[in-house]
C-alpha positions as CSV (number, residue, x, y, z in Angstrom):
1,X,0.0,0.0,0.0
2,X,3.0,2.4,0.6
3,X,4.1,2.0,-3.2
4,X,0.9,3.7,-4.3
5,X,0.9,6.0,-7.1
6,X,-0.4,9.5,-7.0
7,X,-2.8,11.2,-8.3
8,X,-1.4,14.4,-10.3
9,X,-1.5,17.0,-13.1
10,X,-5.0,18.9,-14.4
11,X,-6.8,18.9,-17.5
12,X,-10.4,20.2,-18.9
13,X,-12.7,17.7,-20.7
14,X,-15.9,18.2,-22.0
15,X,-19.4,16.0,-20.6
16,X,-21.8,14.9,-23.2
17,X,-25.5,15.2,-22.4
18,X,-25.5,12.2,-21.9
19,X,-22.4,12.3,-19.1
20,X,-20.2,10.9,-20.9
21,X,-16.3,12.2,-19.7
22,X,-13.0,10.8,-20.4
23,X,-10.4,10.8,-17.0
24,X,-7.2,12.4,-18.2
25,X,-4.6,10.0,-19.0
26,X,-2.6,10.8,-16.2
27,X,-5.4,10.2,-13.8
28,X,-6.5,6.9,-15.2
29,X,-2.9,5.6,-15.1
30,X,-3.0,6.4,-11.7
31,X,-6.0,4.7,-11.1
32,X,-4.9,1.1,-12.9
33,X,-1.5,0.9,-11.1
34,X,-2.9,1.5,-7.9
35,X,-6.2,-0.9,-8.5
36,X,-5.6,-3.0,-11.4
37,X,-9.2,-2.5,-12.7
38,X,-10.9,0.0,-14.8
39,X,-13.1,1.4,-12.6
40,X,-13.4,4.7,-10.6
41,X,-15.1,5.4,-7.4
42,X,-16.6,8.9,-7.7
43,X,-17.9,10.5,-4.3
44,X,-19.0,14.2,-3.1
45,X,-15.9,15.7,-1.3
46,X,-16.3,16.2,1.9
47,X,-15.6,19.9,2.0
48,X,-16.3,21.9,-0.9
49,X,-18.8,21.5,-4.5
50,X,-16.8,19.1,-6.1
51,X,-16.7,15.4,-6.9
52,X,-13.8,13.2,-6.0
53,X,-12.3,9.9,-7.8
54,X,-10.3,7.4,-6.5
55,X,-9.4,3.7,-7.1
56,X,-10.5,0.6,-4.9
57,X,-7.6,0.6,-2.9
58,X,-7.9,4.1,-1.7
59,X,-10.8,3.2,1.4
60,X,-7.5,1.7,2.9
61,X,-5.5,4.5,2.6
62,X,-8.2,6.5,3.8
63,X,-9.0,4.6,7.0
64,X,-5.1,4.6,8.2
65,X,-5.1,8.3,7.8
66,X,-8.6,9.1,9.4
67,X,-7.8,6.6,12.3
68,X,-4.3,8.8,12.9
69,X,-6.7,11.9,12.4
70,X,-9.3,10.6,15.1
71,X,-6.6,9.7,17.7
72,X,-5.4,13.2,17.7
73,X,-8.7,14.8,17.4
74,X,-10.1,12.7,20.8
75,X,-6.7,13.1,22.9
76,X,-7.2,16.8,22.2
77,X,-10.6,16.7,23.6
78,X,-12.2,17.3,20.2
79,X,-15.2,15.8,18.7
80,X,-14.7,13.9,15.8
81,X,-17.5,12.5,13.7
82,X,-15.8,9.3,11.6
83,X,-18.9,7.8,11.3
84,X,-20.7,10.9,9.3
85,X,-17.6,11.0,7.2
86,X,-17.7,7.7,6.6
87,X,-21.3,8.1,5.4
88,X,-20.8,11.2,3.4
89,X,-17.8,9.7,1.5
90,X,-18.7,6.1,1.2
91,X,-22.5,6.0,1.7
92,X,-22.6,8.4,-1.3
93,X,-20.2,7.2,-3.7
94,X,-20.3,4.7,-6.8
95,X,-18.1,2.9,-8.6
96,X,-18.0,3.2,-12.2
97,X,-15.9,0.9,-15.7
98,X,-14.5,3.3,-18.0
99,X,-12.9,2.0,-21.2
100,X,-9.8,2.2,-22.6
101,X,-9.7,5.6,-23.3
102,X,-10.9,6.6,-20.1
103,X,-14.7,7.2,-21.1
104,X,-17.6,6.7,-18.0
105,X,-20.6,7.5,-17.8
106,X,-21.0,10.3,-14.8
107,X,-24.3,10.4,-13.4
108,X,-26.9,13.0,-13.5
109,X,-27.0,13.1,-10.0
110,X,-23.2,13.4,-9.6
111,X,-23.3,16.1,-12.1
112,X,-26.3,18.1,-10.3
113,X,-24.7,17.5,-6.8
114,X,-21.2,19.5,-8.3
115,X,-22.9,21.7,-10.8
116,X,-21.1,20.0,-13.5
117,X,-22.3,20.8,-17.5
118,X,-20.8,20.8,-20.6
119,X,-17.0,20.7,-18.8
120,X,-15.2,19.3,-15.7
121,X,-12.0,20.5,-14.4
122,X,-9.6,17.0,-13.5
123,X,-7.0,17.9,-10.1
124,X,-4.9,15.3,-9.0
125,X,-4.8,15.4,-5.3
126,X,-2.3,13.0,-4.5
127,X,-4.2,10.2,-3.5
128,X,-7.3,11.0,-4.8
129,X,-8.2,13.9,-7.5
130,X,-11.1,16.3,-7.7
131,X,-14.1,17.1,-10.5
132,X,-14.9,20.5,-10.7
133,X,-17.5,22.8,-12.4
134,X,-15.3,25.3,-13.9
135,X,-17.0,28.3,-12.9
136,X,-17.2,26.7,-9.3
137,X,-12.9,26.4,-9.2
138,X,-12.9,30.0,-10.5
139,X,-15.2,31.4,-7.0
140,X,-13.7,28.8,-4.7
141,X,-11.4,30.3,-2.5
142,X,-10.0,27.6,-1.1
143,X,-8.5,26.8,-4.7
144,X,-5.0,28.4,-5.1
145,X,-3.9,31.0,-7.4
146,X,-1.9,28.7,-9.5
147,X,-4.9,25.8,-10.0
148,X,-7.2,29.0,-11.2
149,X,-4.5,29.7,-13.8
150,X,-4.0,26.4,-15.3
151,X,-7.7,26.7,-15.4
152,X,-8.0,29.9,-17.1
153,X,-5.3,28.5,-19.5
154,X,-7.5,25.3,-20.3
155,X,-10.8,27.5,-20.8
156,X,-8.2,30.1,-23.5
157,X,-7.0,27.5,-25.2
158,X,-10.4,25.2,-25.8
159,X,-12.1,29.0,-26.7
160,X,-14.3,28.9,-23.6
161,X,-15.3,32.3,-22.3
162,X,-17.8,31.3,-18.8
């Protein structure tokens, strides 16, 4: 599990009516090395309106680091709610085949729950990577200065004015 590989680079691609999206290649490599299956796990992110993906392996991942998280959290006297995370992440997600070329069918709901149409902005996020709505990555303020750039630079070069 420690040889997992990450989740990097950024890229715009367009959503058919019909959801149809293709992960960037990057991503989807990503996803086959650390899985060794064509399928993505798509989920709401916990904190802000965007979808995440990640591959089958990644609930492992994800439990070592929440149970460090939740240790801390409770020694310091904190609340800390796994369990609603748990059910936010997990209890909302769905796992989806995409084909050789990285083509899956995204969901209406997924797409209403993120605000996604026409395009989706693709972060990796080292061990997992984001979906945005375009316009939403532009007003989020969490999002750096440098992801909004690459962003802007995707948008100019496909001819997309939002």
């Amino acid at each position: 599990m420690d040889e997992r590989v990450i989740y990097k680079g950024n890229a715009l691609q367009g959503v058919d009516a019909k959801g149809r999206v293709a992960i960037p290649h990057t991503l989807r490599a990503a996803i086959e090395q650390n899985s060794q299956v064509k399928f993505v796990n798509v989920s709401m992110h916990l904190a802000h309106n965007c979808l995440i993906g990640f591959d089958r392996a990644y609930p492992t991942y994800w439990n070592r680091k929440t149970d460090a998280d939740e240790a801390r959290e409770l020694e310091a006297g904190r609340p800390f709610d796994r369990e609603g995370m748990e059910r936010d992440l997990f209890g909302m997600s769905d796992e989806f085949a995409f084909d050789d070329s990285g083509r899956f069918v995204l969901p209406s709901a997924y797409r209403k729950l993120a605000g996604i149409e026409g395009w989706a902005f693709f972060v990796g996020v080292n061990q997992r990577f984001e979906i945005w709505n375009p316009r939403i990555a532009l007003e989020t303020a969490a999002l750096s200065a440098i992801v909004k750039a690459s962003l802007r630079i995707h948008l100019e070069e496909k001819g997309i004015v939002l």
